[in-house]
C-alpha positions as CSV (number, residue, x, y, z in Angstrom):
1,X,123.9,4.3,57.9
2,X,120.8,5.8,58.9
3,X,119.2,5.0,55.6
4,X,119.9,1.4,56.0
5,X,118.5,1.4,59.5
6,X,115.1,3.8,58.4
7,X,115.1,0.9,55.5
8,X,115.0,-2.1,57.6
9,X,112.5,-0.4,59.9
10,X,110.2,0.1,57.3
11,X,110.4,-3.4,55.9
12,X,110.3,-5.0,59.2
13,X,106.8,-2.5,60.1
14,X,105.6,-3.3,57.0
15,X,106.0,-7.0,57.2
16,X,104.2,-6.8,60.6
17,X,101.3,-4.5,59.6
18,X,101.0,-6.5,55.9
19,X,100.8,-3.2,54.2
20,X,102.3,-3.5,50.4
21,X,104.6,-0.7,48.7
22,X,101.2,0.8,47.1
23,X,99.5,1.2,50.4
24,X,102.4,3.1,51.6
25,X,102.7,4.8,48.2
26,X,99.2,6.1,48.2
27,X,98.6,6.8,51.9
28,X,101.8,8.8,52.0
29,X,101.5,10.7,49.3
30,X,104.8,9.4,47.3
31,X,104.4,9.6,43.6
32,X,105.4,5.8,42.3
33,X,106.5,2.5,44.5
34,X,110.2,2.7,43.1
35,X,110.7,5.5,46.0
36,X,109.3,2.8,48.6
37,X,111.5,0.1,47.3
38,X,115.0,2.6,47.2
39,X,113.9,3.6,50.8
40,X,113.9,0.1,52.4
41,X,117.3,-0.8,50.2
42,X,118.8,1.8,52.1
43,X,119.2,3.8,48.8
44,X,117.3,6.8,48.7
45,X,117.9,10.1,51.0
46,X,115.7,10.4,54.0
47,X,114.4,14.0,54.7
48,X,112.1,14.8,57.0
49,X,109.4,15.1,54.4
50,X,110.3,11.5,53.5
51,X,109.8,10.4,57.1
52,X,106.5,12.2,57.5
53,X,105.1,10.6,54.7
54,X,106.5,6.9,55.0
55,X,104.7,7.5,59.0
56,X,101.3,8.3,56.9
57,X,101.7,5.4,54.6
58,X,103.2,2.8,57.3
59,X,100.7,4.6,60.0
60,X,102.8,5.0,62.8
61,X,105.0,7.3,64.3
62,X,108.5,9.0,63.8
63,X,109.9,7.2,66.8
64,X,108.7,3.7,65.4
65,X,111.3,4.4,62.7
66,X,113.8,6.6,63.8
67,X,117.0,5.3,66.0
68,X,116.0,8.3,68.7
């Protein structure tokens, strides 16, 4: 599913980058570290908020985490 995929992008980012689940909590504007962790299980809805911030947090940009 797309949430998997948007998941396993953001893992595989943040791996490269070393950024931790706070960083991207607190440089994207998300409100606790459970929403990071949902997101890169695959569990949690992606909106287009939720895209914009993770970008913020992860610094990069929509493309580098969207299949197109």
């Amino acid at each position: 599913t797309l949430s998997e995929y948007i998941g396993w992008k953001v893992k595989m980012m943040q791996s490269e980058k070393s950024i931790s689940n706070y960083d991207i909590m607190t440089k994207g504007g998300f409100k606790g570290t459970t929403v990071i962790s949902r997101i890169k299980k695959g569990k949690h809805s992606i909106q287009v908020d939720t895209i914009y911030r993770l970008c913020k947090g992860l610094a990069c940009k929509s493309t580098d985490i969207l299949p197109f």
